[in-house]
C-alpha distance (Angstrom), angle and dihedral (degrees) to the residues before:
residue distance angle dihedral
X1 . . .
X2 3.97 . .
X3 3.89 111.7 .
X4 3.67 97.2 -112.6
X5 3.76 81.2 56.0
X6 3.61 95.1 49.8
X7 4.10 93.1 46.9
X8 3.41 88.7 51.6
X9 3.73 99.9 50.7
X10 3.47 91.2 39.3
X11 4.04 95.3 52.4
X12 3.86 83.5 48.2
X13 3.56 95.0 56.1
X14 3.58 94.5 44.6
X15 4.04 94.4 51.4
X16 4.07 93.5 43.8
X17 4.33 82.9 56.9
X18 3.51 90.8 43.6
X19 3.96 114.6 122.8
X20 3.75 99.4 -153.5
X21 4.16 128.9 42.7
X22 3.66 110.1 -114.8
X23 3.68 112.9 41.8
X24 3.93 124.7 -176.6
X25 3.75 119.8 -129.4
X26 3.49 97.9 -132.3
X27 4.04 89.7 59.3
X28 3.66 84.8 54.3
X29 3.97 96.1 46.9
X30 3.70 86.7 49.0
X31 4.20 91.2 -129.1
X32 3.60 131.6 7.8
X33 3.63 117.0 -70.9
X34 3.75 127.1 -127.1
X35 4.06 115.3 -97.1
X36 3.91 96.2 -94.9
X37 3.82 91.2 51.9
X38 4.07 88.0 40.9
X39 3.89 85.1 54.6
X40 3.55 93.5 55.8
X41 3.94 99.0 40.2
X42 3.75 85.7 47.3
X43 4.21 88.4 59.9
X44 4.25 92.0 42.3
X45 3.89 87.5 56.4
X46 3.58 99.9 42.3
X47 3.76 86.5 54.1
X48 3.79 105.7 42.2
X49 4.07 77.3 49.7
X50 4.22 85.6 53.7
X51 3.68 89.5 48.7
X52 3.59 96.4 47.2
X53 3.49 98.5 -120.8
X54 3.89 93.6 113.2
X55 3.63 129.2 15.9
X56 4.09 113.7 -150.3
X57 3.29 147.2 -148.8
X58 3.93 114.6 -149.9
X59 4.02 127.9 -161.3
X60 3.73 127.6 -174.1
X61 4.15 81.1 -116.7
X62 4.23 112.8 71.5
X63 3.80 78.0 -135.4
X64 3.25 98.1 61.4
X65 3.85 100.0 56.9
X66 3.76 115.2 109.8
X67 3.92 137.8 178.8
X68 3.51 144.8 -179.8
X69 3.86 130.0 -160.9
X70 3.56 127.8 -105.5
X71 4.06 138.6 -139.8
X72 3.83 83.8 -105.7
X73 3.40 88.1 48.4
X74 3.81 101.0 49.9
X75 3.54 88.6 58.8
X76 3.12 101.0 47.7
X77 3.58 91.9 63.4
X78 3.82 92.9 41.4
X79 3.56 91.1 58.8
X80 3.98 85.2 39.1
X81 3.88 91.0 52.8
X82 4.34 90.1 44.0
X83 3.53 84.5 62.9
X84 3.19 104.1 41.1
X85 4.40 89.3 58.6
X86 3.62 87.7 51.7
X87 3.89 107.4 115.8
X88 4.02 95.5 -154.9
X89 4.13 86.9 47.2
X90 3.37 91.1 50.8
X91 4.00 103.6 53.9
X92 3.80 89.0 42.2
X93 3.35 90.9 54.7
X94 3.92 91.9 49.8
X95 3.76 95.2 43.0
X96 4.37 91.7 48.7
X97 3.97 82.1 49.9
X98 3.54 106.5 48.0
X99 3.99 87.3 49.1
X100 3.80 98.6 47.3
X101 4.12 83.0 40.1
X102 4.13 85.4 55.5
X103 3.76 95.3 44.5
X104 4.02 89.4 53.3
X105 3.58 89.6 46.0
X106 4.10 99.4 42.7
X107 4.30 111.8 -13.3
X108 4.06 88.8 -178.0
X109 3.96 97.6 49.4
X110 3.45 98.3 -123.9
X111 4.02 102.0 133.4
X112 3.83 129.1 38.1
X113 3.95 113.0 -114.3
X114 3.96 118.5 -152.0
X115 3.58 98.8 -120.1
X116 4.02 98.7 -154.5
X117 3.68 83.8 70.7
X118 3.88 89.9 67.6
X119 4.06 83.6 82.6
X120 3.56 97.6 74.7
X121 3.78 94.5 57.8
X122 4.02 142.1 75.0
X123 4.17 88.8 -106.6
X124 3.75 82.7 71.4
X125 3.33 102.5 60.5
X126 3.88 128.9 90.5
X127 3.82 125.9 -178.6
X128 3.75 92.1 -14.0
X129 3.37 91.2 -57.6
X130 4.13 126.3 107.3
X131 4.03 118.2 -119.5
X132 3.73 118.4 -124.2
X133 3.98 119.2 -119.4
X134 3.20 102.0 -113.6
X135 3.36 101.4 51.7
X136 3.93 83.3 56.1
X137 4.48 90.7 56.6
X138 4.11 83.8 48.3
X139 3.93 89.4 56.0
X140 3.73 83.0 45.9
X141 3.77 92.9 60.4
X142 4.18 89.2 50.2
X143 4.00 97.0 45.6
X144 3.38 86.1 54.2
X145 3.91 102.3 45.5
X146 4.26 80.0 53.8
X147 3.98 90.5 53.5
X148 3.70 89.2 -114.3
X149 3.98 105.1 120.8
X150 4.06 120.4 4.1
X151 4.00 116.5 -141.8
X152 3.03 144.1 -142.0
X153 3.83 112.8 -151.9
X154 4.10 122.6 -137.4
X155 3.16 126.0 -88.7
X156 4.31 134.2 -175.5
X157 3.71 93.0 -89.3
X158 4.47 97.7 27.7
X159 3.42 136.3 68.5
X160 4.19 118.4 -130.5
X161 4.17 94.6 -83.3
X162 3.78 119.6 -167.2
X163 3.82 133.2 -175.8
X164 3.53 136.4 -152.7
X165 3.88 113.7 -110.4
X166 4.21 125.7 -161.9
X167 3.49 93.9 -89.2
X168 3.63 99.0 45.3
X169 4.14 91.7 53.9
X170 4.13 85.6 46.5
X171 4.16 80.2 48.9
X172 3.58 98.4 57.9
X173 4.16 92.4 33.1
X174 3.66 87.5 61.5
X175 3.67 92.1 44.8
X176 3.58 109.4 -71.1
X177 4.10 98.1 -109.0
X178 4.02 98.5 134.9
X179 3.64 98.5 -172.7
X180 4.23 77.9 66.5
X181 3.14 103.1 47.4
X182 3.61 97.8 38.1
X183 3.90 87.8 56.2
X184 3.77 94.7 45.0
X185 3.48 97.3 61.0
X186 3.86 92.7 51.1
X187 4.09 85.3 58.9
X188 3.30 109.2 85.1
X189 3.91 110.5 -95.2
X190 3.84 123.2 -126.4
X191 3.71 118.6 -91.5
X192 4.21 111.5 -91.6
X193 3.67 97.6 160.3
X194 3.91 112.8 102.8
X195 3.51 115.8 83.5
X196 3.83 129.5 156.8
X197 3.69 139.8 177.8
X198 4.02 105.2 31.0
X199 3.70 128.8 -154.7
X200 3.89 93.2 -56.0
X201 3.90 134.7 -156.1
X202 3.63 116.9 103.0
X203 3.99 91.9 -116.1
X204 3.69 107.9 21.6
X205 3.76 104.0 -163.0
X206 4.39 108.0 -147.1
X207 3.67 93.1 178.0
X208 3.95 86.2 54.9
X209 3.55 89.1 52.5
X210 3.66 93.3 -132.7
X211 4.16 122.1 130.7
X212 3.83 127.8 162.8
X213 4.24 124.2 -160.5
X214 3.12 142.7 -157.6
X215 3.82 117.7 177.6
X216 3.37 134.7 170.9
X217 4.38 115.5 159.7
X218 3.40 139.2 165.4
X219 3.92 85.8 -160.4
X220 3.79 145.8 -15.0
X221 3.35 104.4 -5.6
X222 4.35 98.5 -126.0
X223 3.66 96.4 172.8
X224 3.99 98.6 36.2
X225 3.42 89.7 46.2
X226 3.90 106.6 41.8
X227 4.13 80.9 51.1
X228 4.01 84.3 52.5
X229 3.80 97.2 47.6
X230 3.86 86.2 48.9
X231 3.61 87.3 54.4
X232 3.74 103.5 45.8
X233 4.43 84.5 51.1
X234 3.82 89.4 51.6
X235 3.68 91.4 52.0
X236 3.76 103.1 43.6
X237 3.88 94.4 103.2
X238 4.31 90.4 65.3
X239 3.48 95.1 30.2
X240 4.00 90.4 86.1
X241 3.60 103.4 -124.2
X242 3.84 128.2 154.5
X243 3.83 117.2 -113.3
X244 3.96 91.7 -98.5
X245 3.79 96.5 43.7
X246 3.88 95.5 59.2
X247 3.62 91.9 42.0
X248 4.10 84.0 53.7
X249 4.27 91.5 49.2
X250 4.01 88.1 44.6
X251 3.41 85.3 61.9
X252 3.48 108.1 44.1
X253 3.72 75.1 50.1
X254 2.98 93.8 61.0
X255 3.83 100.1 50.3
X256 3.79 92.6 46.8
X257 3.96 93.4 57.7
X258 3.39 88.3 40.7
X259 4.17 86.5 53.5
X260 3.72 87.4 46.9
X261 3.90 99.0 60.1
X262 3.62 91.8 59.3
X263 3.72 117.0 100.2
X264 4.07 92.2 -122.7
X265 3.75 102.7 28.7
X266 4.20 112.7 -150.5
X267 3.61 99.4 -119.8
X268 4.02 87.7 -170.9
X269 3.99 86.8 63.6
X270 3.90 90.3 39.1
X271 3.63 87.1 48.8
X272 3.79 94.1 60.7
X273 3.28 107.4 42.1
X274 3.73 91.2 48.6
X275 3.42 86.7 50.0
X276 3.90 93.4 56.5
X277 3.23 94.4 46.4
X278 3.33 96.7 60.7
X279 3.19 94.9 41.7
X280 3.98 91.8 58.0
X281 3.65 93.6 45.5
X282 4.13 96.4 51.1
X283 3.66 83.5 45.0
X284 3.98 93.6 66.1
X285 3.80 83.5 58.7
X286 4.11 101.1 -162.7
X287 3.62 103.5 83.1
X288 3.89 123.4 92.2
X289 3.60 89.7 -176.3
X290 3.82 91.0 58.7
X291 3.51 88.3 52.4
X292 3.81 91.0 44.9
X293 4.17 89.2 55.0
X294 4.07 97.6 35.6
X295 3.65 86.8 52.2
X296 3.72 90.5 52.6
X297 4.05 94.3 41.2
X298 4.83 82.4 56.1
X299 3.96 81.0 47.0
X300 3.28 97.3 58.5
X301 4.01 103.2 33.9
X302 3.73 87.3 47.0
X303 3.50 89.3 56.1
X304 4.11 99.9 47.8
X305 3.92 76.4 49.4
X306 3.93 96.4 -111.5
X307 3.69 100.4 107.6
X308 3.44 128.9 -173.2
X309 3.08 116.5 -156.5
């Protein structure tokens, strides 16, 4: 949950419990909050009032802004709260957390995070109401039986670590529900096997900046494009890139060729990492070689009809 979505459940909550009508804000916040936070209160009310969830009572003064809760509004935390019991909810909502919590924290799984530390932040909150711990080290157990995180169990001296694996940072990139993407990549994927006619000339010269195609697919292009991806890694030292940008397209390197050797290739997963790489390398600007190969890479997605651009 977002914080404006956590104030608001939270305020709702707090009003439906509330033993007397009218209640004042500040009685809820348990003081009066400094003007940024008053700012941002100020918009939640006014918009649970829009809804009709609340209706208000402004002041010039913060402290003088009440609010009761309406019929709408009573249900919509009774549904709110339903959910919020339901077992199956519940460890979805942990497992989509502690993934988008690990991508914030690392997206290329290159550290281990302490994963009790996920409690003190918005990814552990569902329904305006704050996940336990260990339901967070169960979810830990799953994501890692589905190859999307890799653990590292507790020990006297260390905390339960976990880190972010391939197909957990695809997860979260395509929107971080797992029961999804677990389930689409038991369908069976779409055919991205038949390329012909790779990047041709008998000595293609990268530092010369000079690359000729000729492409013609009836899907992902494996061939053309594993001989691209070895191309674009073999000229990351003149394509101008900082330190931390060619470390991010050797990766997604990595991943694609790694996508590649598989028998049925994911062309969603190929699809995005091409798609950042390209990004990263047009966004360094002073390379007409990297315009040269990202041009090529749009060429040949376009014309296996997943294009990138």
């Amino acid at each position: 949950m977002t914080s404006s979505q956590v104030r608001r459940a939270q305020l709702l909550d707090w009003l439906y419990d509330y033993p007397g009508d009218v209640a004042s804000i500040v009685e809820f916040l348990g003081q009066e909050p400094d003007e940024l936070a008053q700012n941002l209160w100020r918009g939640t009310l006014r918009a649970l009032d829009e809804e009709g969830l609340i209706r208000l009572a402004e002041s010039m003064g913060f402290d003088g802004i009440s609010a009761f809760i309406t019929d709408a509004g009573r249900t919509d935390v009774e549904a709110r709260r339903a959910r919020r019991d339901d077992p199956a909810r519940r460890r979805a909502a942990a497992a989509t957390g502690l993934l988008r919590w690990l991508y914030e924290k690392d997206p290329y799984g290159e550290f281990w995070c302490e994963t009790d530390r996920i409690e003190s932040t918005d990814y552990a909150m569902f329904e305006g109401d704050r996940l336990p711990r260990r339901l967070f080290r169960t979810v830990v157990d799953h994501l890692h039986a589905e190859g999307l995180l890799v653990r590292r169990y507790p020990t006297n001296d260390r905390p339960l670590t976990a880190q972010l694996t391939r197909k957990g940072q695809e997860c979260v990139e395509a929107g971080g529900d797992v029961a999804a993407y677990v389930n689409r990549g038991k369908e069976q994927p779409a055919n991205i096997t038949h390329f012909h006619g790779p990047v041709s000339g008998s000595n293609v010269s990268w530092a010369s900046e000079r690359v000729t195609q000729t492409a013609t697919t009836t899907g992902i292009a494996s061939d053309e494009l594993a001989a691209l991806i070895q191309a674009i890694t073999e000229a990351l030292p003149v394509l101008g890139l900082s330190g931390e940008q060619a470390a991010a397209v050797q990766h997604n390197a990595e991943v694609i060729e790694g996508e590649l050797q598989r028998s049925q290739p994911d062309k969603h997963i190929v699809r995005t990492m091409l798609m950042r790489t390209v990004d990263t390398i047009v966004g360094a600007g002073n390379s007409a070689l990297g315009l040269v190969l990202t041009g090529y890479a749009k060429e040949l997605m376009q014309r296996a009809g997943v294009p990138i651009e």
